[in-house]
N, C-alpha and C positions, 0 to 999 in steps of 0.2 A: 896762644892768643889767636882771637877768631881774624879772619882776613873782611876786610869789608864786604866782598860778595856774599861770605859766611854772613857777616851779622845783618844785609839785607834781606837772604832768604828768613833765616830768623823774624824778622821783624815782618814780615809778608803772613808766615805762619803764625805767630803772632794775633794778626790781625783778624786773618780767619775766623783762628778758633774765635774771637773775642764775638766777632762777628757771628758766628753760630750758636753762642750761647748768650746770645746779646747781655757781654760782659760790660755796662757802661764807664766805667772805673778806667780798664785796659783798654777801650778806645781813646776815651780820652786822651793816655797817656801816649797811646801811638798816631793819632792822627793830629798833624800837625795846629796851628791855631788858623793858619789861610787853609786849611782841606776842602776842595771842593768836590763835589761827584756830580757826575752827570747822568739823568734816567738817557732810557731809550727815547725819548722825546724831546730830548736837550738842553732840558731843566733844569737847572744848579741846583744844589744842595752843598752850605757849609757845615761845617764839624757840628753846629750845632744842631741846625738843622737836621742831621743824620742822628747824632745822639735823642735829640728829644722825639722824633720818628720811633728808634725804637723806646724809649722810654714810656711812652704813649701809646705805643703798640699799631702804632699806623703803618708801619712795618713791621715784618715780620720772617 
């Protein structure tokens, strides 16, 4: 059985990769429903907001 520090790292890599292959499926499924992220300019972005970015290709 993985220990919870294990299935965090997991879920970090996870997200990368999803992230790097802008897998929109597996982020979905890892970023929570409140995800927010912030630019260098301290911007929000919720889960959707980052999904349809890259889905739309406005990210990259």
């Amino acid at each position: 059985m993985e220990s919870d520090q294990q299935q965090i790292l997991k879920l970090f890599e996870d997200g990368d990769r999803a992230l790097i292959a802008a897998d929109l499926v597996e982020l979905s499924r890892i970023f929570a429903d409140d995800y927010v992220q912030y630019n260098e300019s301290g911007e929000a972005f919720t889960k959707e907001d980052v999904i349809n970015n890259l889905k739309f290709g406005a990210i990259r």
